[in-house]
C-alpha positions in Angstrom: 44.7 1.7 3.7 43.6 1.1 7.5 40.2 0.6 8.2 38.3 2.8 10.7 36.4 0.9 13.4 32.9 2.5 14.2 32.5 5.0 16.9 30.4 4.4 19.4 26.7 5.6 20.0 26.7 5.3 15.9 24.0 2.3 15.9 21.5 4.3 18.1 22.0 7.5 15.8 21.5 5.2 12.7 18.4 3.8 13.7 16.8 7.0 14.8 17.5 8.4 11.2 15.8 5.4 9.7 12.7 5.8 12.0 12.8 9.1 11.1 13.4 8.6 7.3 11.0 5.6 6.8 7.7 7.2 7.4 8.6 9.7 4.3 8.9 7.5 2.4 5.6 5.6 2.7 3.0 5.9 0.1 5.3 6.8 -3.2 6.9 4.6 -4.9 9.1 4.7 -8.5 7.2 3.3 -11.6 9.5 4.2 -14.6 11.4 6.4 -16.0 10.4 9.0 -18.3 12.2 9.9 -21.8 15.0 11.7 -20.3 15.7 9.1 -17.8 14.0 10.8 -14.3 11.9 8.9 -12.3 8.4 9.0 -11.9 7.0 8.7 -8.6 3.4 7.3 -8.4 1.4 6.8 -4.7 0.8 3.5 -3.3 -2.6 2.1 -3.6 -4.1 2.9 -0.1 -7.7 2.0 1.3 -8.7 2.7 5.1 -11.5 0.6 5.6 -12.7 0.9 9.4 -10.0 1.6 11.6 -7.3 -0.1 9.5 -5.5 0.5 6.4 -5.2 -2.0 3.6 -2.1 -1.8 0.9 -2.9 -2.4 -2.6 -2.4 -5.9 -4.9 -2.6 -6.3 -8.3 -5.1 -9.7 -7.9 -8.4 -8.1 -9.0 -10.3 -11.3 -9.4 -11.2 -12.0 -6.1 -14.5 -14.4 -5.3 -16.4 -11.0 -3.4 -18.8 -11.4 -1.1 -21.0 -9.1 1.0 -20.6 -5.2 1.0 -19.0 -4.3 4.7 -19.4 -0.6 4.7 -17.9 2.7 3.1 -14.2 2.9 2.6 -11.4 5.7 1.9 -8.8 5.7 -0.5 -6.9 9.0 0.8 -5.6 11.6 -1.9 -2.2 11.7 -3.4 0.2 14.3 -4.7 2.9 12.3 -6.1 4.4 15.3 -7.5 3.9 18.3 -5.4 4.8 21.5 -6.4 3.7 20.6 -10.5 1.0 22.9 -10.5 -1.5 20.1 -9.9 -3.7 19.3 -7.4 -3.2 15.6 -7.6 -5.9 13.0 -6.6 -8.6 13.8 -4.1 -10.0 11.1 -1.7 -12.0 8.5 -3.6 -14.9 7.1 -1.7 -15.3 3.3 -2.5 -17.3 -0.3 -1.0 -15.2 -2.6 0.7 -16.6 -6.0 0.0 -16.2 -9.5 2.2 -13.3 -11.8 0.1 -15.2 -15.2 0.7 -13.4 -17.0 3.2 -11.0 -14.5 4.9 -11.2 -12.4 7.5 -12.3 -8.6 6.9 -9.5 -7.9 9.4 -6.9 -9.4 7.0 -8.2 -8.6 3.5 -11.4 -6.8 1.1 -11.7 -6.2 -1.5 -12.5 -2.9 -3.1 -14.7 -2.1 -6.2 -12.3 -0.3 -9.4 -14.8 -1.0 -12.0 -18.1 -2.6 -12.6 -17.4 -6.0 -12.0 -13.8 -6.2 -11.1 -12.9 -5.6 -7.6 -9.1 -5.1 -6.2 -7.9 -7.6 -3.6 -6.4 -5.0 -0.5 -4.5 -6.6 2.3 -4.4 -5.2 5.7 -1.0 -3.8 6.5 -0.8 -5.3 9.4 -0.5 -8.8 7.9 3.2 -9.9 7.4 2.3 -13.0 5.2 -0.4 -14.4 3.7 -2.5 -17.0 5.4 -3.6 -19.7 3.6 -6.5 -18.7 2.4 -5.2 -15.7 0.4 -2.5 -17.6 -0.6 -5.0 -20.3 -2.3 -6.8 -17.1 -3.7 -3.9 -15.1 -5.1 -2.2 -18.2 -6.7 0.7 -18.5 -4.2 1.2 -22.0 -2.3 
């Protein structure tokens, strides 16, 4: 069997499909399976805090400082079209993580006492300080 080279102008059409495509898919993500072996879609843990937007982690003891102001974590139908509404926006307090910068991380209040470390998704990797914070050298 011969190989077919690639045509040209395939690269370019490639990519735009991927710009395209990528945005979709933003905010859901697959969590598990259910009995009969479908996959459960479940939206990404989202805070806009200001004019950014922070992504989720699962570190939720984070040494908290100072409340910064009213935050925003949008609404999310995971499932459309299952007869449910879905989530509604929750209002929340973003809170100062002591020695990082409010541009690169808060923290967000889940419970009394336990507050969800949120990361700006602008940041790429970690800086230091997060890094000492979340465990990761």
């Amino acid at each position: 069997m011969k190989a077919t080279p690639p045509r040209a102008g395939q690269g370019p059409a490639r990519a735009l499909l991927a710009a395209v495509l990528l945005p979709l898919s933003v905010g859901c993500t697959v969590v598990s399976t259910d009995g009969g072996g479908r996959a459960e879609a479940s939206c990404a843990y989202v805070v806009e805090y200001g004019d950014r937007r922070y992504l989720g982690r699962a570190e939720t003891d984070v040494p908290v400082g100072e409340p910064l102001g009213s935050a925003t974590r949008p609404g999310c139908d995971d499932t459309p079209g299952d007869g449910d509404e879905g989530e509604g926006p929750a209002l929340m307090t973003a809170f100062a993580v002591r020695g990082v910068d409010p541009a690169v991380a808060v923290a967000v209040a889940e419970d009394p006492g336990e507050y969800r470390l949120v990361v700006a998704e602008s940041v790429k990797e970690l800086p230091p300080e997060l890094r000492k914070i979340t465990g990761r050298s």
